[in-house]
N, C-alpha and C positions, 0 to 999 in steps of 0.2 A: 757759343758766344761768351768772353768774359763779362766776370760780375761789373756791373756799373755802367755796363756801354748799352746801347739802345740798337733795336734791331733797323729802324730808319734813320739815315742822316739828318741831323738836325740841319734846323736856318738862323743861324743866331746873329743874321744880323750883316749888314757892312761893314769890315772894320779895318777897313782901308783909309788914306790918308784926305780922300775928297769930301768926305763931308768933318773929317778933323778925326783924331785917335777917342773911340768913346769905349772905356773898359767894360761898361755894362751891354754892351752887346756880346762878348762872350765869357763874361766871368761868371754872371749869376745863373744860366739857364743851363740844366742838367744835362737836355737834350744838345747841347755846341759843339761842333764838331771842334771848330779850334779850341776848344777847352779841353778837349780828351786828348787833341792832336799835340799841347804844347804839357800838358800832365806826364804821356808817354816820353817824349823828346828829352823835357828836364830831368829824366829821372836818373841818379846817377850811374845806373850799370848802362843805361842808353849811351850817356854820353863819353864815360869811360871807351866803350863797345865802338862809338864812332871816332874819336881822337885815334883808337888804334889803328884803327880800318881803315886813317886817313893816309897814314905811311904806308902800307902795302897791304894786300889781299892775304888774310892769316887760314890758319884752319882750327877748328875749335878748338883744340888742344893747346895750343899755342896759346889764344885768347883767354882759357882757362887760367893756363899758368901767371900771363901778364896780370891779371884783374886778381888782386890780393883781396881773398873773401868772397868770393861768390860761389857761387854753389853751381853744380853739373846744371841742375833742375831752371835756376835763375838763370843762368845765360843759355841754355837751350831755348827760353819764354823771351827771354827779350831780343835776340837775334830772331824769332820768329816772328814780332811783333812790328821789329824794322825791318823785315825781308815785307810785309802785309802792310805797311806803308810806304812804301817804295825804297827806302832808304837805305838796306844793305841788298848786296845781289848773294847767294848763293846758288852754288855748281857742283853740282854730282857730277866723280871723274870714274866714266866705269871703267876702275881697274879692281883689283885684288889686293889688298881688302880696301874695300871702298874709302874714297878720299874727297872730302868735302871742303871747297873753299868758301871763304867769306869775302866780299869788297863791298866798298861804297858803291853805292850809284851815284850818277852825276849830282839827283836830288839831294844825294847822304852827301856827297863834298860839298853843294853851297851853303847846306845847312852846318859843316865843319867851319866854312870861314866864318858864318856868322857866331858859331859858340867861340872860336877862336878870337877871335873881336870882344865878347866878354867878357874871356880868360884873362887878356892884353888890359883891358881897362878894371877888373879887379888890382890886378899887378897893381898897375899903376899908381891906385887909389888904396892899395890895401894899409899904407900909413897912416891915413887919415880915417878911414872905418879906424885904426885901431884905438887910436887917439879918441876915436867917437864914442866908443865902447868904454876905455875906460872911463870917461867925464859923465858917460852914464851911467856907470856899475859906483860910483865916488857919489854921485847925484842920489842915488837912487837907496844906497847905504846912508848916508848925511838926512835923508828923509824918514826913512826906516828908524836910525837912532835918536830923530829929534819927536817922533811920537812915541817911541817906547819908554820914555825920556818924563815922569810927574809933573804937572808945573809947579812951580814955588808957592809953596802956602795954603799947597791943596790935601786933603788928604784921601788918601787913597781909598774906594770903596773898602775892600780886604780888609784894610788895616782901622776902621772908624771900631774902635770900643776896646783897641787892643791894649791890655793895662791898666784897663779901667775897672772897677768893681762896677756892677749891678746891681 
């Protein structure tokens, strides 16, 4: 069993649209299933792993080479992690020397259009995050050098006796 996961499925709750969106049914409790479920999903070799898988059924090797930085070890763990949640299928081809394919499942493409629907609406938006960013790194520096900043007519702890005889 991996670290951090529980050996019963949690119940964290309804969190579906009928009684209205409530985050603390699965954000705070250890035990959530969709907490673990949406931890795995966002993680980004997951989502690299499925964007690929969305255009055609690859073989590890292949997947290796596309995913700049991942390690053998890493993508071995997290194709086995979305093959154990439904979301990729792999297929042992008995030939010589053995040939493993990877694809989506049906579950792993709708859950493509919806990261895909993210992707689309970062795009969209990424002018205004950028804008947003810097009016807060300008805010946040403008704050930063208006307390490092003495007031007028004050003297500084440090500096009370400096020049002075005793």
């Amino acid at each position: 069993m991996e670290d951090g996961t529980f050996e019963s499925p949690g119940n964290c709750g309804d969190t579906g649209t009928d009684q209205g969106f409530d985050v603390t049914n699965w954000d705070t409790r250890a035990d959530c299933e969709v907490r673990q479920i949406l931890d795995r999903i966002a993680d980004k070799w997951s989502l690299l792993v499925i964007a690929l898988l969305d255009r055609r059924s690859m073989r590890f090797t292949e997947l290796r080479r596309e995913i700049d930085g991942i390690s053998q070890r890493m993508l071995a763990r997290t194709l086995r992690h979305l093959e154990r949640d439904g979301l990729v299928k792999r297929t042992v081809h008995p030939v010589v020397p053995p040939r493993v394919d990877y694809e989506l499942t049906p579950l792993g493409a709708d859950l493509h259009s919806t990261i895909k629907a993210l992707v689309t609406w970062t795009e969209e938006h990424q002018p205004q995050i950028a804008a947003a960013r810097t009016a807060y790194d300008a805010r946040v520096s403008a704050e930063a050098a208006e307390t490092a900043r003495p007031e007028a007519g004050s003297v500084p702890v440090s500096g009370r006796g400096s020049g002075s005889s005793r």
